[in-house]
N, C-alpha and C positions, 0 to 999 in steps of 0.2 A: 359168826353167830350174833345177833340180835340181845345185847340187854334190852333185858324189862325192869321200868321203875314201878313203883304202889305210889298211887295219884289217891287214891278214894276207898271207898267203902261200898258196896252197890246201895245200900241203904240211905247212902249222903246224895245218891241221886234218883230219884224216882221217875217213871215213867214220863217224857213230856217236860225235862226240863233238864238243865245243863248247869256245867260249872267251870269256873277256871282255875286250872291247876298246872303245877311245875314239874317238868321232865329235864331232866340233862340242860338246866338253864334254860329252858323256853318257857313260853306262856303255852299254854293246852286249852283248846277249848274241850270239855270232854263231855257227850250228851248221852241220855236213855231215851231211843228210839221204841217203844215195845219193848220194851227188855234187852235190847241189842243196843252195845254200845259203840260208841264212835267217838272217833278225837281227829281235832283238826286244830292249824293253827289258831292260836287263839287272841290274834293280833287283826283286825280288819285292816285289806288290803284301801279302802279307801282314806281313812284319816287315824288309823291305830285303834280304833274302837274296843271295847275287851268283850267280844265274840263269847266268850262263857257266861257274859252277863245279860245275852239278848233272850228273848223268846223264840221258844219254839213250836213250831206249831206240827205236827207230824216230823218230814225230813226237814222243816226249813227253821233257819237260823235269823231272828231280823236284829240287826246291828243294835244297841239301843243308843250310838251316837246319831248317826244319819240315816238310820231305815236299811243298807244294802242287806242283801239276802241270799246265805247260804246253802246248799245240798249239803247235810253236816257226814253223809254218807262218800261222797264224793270232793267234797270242799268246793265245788262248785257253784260261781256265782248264777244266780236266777236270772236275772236278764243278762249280762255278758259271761257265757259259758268258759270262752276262754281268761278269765279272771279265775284265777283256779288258786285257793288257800291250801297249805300242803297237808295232806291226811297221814294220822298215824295209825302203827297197827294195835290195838287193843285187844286181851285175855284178859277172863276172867277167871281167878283161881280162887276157891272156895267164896269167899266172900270179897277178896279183894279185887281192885281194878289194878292192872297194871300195862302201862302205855310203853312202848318202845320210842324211847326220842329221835329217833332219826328216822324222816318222813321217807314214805315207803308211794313209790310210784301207781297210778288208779289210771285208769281207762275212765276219761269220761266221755 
């Protein structure tokens, strides 16, 4: 069975933008897609970037070190699909967010 941590509040993230937060010692990128949330590493695969601090534009994540860009849905880089950041699984319970630290395998 799957622990869940409490990373947030849903009210700490609004529609359209993201944040980083701590699970089981990792960095979390955690975003509000439409009201659907998502978590993914929150470490960019190109130079360590902090992926909860980029913009988001719909599903996409832009690094705010070097520009790369993620599917915050899939953790899927946008130009090299196989550059894959690891997604975790998130619930939302009454008002809180709570992320499971150990990344859970995605079809992308």
């Amino acid at each position: 069975m799957t622990d869940f941590v409490r990373v947030a509040e849903i009210t700490e993230i609004p529609p359209g933008a993201g944040k980083a937060v701590e699970a089981g010692g990792r960095q979390i990128a955690l975003f509000n897609v439409d009201g659907e949330f998502y978590a993914i590493d929150g470490v960019c695969a190109h130079k360590g970037g902090p992926l909860g601090d980029g913009d988001l534009e719909e599903r996409i994540v832009t690094c705010p070190w070097h520009g790369w860009q993620y599917d915050v849905t899939t953790g899927a880089n946008v130009v090299n699909p196989e550059i894959v950041q690891r997604a975790f699984e998130v619930r939302v319970v009454g008002r809180d967010i709570l992320v499971a630290p150990s990344p859970r395998e995605i079809e992308v």
